[in-house]
N, C-alpha and C positions, 0 to 999 in steps of 0.2 A: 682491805680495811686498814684503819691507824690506831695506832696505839700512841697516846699523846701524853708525856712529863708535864709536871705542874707545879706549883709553888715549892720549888726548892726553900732548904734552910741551910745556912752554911755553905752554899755552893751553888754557882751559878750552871746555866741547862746551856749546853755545846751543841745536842740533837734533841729538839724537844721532840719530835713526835717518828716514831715508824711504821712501816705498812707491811702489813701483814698480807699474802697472797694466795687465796685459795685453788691449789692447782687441782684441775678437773683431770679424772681419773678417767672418765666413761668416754666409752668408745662411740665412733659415728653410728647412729643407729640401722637400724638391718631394717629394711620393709619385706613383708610376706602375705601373701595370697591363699585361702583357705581353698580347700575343694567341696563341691556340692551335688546334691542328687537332690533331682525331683520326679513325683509322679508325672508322667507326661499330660494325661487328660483326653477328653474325645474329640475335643472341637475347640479353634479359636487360639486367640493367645491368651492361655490359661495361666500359665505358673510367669512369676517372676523369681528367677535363680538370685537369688543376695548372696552375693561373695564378699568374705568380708578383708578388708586391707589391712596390716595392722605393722606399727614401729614394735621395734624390740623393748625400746626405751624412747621417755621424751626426750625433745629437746626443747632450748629456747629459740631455735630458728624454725624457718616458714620451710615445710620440705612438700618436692610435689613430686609425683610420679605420672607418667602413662599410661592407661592399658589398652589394648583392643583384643576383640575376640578373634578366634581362629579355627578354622574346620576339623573335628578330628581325623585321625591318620590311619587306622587299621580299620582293613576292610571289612564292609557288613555292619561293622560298629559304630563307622564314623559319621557323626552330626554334620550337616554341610547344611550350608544357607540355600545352596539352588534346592534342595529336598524341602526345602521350608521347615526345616527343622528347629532353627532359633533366628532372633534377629540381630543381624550387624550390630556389633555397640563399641563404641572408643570416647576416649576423653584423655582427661587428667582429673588424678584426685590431687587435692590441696592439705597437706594437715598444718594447722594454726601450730604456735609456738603449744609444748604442752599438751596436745592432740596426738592421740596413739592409736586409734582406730575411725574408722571409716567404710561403710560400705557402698557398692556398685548391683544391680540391676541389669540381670538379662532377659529378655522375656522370649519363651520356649513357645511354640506353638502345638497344640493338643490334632491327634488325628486318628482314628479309630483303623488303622493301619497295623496286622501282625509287624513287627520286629525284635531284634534283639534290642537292647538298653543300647545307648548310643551316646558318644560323647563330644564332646567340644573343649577347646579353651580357651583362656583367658591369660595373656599373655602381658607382662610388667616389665616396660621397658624408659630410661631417661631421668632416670632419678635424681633430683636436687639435694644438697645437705643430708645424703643418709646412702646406704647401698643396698642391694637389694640381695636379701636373703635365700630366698624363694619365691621365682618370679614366674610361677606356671599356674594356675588354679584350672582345675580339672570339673568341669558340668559335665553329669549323667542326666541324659533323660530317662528315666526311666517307663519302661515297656508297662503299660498294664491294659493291652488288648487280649481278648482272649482268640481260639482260634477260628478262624471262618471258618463256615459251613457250606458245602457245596451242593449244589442244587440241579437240577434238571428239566426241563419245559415239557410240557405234549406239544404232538404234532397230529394235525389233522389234513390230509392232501386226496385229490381225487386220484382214482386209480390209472385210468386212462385205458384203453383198448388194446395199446401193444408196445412192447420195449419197456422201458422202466421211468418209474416217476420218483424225484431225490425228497424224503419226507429229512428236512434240517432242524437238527435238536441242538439248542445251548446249553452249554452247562457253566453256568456262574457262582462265584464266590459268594459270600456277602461279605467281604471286606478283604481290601488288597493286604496280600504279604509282600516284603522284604526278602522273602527268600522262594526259589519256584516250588511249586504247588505241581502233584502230579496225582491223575486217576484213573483207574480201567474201566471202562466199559464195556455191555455185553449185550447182544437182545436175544430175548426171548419169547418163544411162541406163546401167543392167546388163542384168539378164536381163527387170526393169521398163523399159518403153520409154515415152516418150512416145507415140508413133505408134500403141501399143494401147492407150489411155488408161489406164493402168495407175496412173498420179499426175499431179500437176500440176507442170510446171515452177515451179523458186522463186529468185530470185536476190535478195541484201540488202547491206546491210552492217550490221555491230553496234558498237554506240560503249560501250566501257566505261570510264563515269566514275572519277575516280578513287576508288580504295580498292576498285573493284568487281572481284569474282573471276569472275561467270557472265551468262551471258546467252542467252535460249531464242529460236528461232524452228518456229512450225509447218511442216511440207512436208503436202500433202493428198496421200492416197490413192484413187482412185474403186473405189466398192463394185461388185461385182459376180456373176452365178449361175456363173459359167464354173468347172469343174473342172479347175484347173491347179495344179501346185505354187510352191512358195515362190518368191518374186520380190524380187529387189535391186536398190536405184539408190544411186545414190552422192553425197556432200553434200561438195565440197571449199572446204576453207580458202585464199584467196588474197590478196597486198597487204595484209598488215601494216601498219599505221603504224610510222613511226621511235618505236623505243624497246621495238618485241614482234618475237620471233620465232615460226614456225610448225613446231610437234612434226614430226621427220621421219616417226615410226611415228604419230603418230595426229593427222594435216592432215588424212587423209580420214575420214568417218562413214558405213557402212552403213546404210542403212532397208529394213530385213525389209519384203514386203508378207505376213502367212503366208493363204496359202489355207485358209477356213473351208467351202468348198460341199462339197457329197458326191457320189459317184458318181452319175451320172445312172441314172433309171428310165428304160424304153423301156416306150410303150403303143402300143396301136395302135387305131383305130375302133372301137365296139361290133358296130356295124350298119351296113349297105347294103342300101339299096333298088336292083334294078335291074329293066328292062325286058326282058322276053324279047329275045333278041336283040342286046343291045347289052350293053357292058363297064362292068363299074362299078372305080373305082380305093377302095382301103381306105389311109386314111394315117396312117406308124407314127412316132412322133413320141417324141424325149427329152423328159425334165423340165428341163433345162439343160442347157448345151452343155459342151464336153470339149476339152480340147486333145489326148485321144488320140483317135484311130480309132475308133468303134463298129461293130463288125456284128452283126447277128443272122440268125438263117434264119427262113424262111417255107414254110409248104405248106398246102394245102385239106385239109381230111377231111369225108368226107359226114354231113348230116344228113338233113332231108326230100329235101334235092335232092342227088340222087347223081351219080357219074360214071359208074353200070351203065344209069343212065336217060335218060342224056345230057343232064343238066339245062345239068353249064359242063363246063368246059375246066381239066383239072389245071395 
């Protein structure tokens, strides 16, 4: 600015005027990137992350910066784009002369997936008229799935006549984790016994990787001729690993054995030879056996050898 002399009296003006110089103290300003957390959500692209950008101090110059996102880095933890966890974003932000904040825009996608919180960033790189203070901003998604519950199917299969028939039970999640998932299994007798060879004892355990929803195990049935009706054992879910829970209505799994045989035929001898004199036995025989009761009646009726002739004995 000037400072200007004026109407002298008695003496004439040599410098009329001087300039006066305002020298700026303030330093080139800092840019810095805040850090953020969101609830993640169940479905969709739910959240938008606002990170906010901000100068230390104005200025009177145009400052612009870069940012782009970036996957996080510690395992289990880290947000990555192929997981569909947030989307790609880069640009540049602009601030006007006198502009000290500005924000950016990431959008998170929501999924009803157990994990831990998971991070990402935001990375500030290229700075015009200012340097960068703090050039990392830190997005958390935050986890708010609770934990799946693991479940178990019935199985229904024919029994078959001989050798063994594989009765296949699923046991599914209701919603993927991030980290494996493991259960035991056991069957147990109903109105199928072990003791009647009815199936084969099966005990396991099933480890689901993660992102995995299903996983099958055989129980064997042995075949059999026997007329009996439908037969049940039981397959239960027990000991979860931390991070699953167990369906209270469907922990346990049925396995149908269904009875495929049919009512037994009764036969009996064609023929017997016997010796004057001595007794001959005829033997009456089913086709397969029964878990009910069979009787039949029996009587002689004469052919050549009669009872008027005293050949047997009624």
């Amino acid at each position: 600015f000037l400072v200007n002399l004026g109407l002298p009296q008695n003496a004439t003006l040599s410098t009329p005027s001087a300039t006066g110089t305002i020298i700026n103290d303030d330093l080139l300003p800092l840019i810095s990137i805040n850090d953020v957390s969101n609830l993640e959500g169940d479905q969709g692209t739910t959240k938008n992350d606002l990170f906010t950008i901000s100068l230390s101090n104005p200025t009177d110059q145009t400052v612009t910066v870069d940012f782009a996102t970036a996957d996080g880095t510690v395992i289990n933890n880290a947000a990555t784009t192929a997981d569909s966890d947030y989307l790609r974003t880069l640009g540049t932000v602009t601030f006007n002369p006198n502009e000290i904040s500005k924000t950016i825009a990431v959008v998170t996608n929501g999924d009803a997936k157990l994990e831990r919180d998971e991070d990402f960033f935001v990375n500030l790189s290229n700075a015009t008229q200012a340097g960068i203070l703090k050039g990392q901003g830190k997005g958390t998604i935050v986890n708010d799935d609770t934990a799946p519950t693991l479940k178990i199917d019935s199985v229904s299969q024919r029994e078959g006549d001989r050798n063994t028939t594989e009765l296949i039970f699923t046991v599914s999640l209701s919603a993927a984790s991030s980290d494996p998932i493991t259960v035991e299994y056991l069957t147990q007798d109903n109105t199928a016994t072990i003791a009647d060879s009815d199936y084969q004892t099966k005990t396991g355990t099933l480890t689901f990787a993660p992102n995995t929803l299903t996983q099958t195990f055989a129980v064997l049935a042995n075949g059999d001729t026997k007329l009996e009706g439908d037969e049940t054992f039981n397959v239960k879910l027990q000991n979860p690993s931390v991070g699953a829970l167990i369906s209270v209505t469907e922990g346990i799994g049925i396995g149908t054995i269904r009875n495929d045989d049919r009512q037994p035929t009764i036969g009996i001898d064609q023929k017997i030879s016997v010796v004057e004199g001595t007794s001959g036995i005829l033997r009456v025989s089913l086709s397969n056996p029964s878990i009910e009761t069979v009787t039949v009646k029996y009587g002689t009726a004469d052919s050549k050898a009669t009872l008027a002739d005293n050949d047997y004995i009624q």
